[in-house]
N, C-alpha and C positions, 0 to 999 in steps of 0.2 A: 328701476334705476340701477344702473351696475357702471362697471371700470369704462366698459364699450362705450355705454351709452354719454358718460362723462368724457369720451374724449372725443365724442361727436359734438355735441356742443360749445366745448373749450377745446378746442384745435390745438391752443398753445402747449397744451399738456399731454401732446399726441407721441412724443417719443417715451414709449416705456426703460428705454435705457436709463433716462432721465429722471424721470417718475413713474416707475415700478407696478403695475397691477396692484402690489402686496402694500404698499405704500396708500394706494388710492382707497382703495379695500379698507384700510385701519380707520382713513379717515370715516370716508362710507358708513362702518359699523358705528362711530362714533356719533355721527349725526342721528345716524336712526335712533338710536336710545336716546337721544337730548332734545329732538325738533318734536315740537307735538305736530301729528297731525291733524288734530282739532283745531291748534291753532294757526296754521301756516296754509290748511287746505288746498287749494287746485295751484299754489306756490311751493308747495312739501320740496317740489324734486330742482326746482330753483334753487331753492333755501338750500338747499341738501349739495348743490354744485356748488354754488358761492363759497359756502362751509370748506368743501374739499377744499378749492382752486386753494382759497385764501394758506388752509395750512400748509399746502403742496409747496407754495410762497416764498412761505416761510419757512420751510425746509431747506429750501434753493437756496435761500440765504446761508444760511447756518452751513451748506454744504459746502459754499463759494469760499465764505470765511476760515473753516477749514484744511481746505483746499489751498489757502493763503497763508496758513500758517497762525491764523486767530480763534479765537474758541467760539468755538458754534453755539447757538443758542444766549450770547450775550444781548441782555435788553438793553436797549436803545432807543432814542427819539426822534423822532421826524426831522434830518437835517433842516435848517433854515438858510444857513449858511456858509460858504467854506471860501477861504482864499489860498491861492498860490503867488508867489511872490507879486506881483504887483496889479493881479487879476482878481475881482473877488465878485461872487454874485448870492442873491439870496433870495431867496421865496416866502411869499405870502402862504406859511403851512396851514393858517386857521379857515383859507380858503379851500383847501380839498383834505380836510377832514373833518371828524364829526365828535363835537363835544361831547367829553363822557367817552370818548372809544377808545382808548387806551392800547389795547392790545389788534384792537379790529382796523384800527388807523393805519398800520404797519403796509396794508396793501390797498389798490382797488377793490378786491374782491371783498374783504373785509369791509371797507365800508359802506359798500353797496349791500352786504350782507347784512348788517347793523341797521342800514336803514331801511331795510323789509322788515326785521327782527322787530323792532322797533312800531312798526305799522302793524304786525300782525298779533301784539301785545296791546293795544290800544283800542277802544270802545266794544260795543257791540257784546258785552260779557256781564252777567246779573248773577248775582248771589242770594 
């Protein structure tokens, strides 16, 4: 698994202007030390893109918001709701996220990633 090979299967994250080799890489490094491969096995390099995509994300954000003139890395919660004057709409959040995901809710990729994470923490393990 490398930068190449992560922007073969996530297209979306194919501009390096955008999302940096050196960026993809931090993350990269960072999954290898924290995914077991014991646990995750013939999903390792799944788990290992999901990981990236999600923090890349979340980068994008923090870079937008700066970009805006707002402080990057401000935590936040899943809109539900917003009005403009006399227009308002609002979403069902507890339908497309995952209890207990706190920080892994913030994207798709996160919670698709929690919910492998999730699945490959679960049975099959004797002490």
């Amino acid at each position: 698994m490398d930068a190449a090979q992560f922007r073969t299967d996530f297209p979306e994250f194919a501009d390096a202007a955008i999302y940096p080799d050196a960026t993809v890489n931090l993350w990269l490094g960072v999954a290898q030390v924290t995914l077991s491969a014991d646990r995750w096995g013939a999903l390792l390099d799944l788990g290992t893109e999901l990981f990236i995509a999600h923090h890349l994300a979340v980068g994008a954000g923090n870079t937008k918001a700066a970009a805006a003139g707002g402080i990057p890395g401000s935590a936040g919660g899943v809109v539900s709701s917003k009005s403009v004057d006399k227009v308002s709409v609002s979403y069902d959040t507890a339908a497309g996220t995952l209890e207990g995901g706190d920080f892994w809710n913030r994207t798709t990729y996160g919670i698709e990633f929690l919910r492998y994470a999730r699945m490959m923490g679960a049975g099959g393990i004797q002490l």
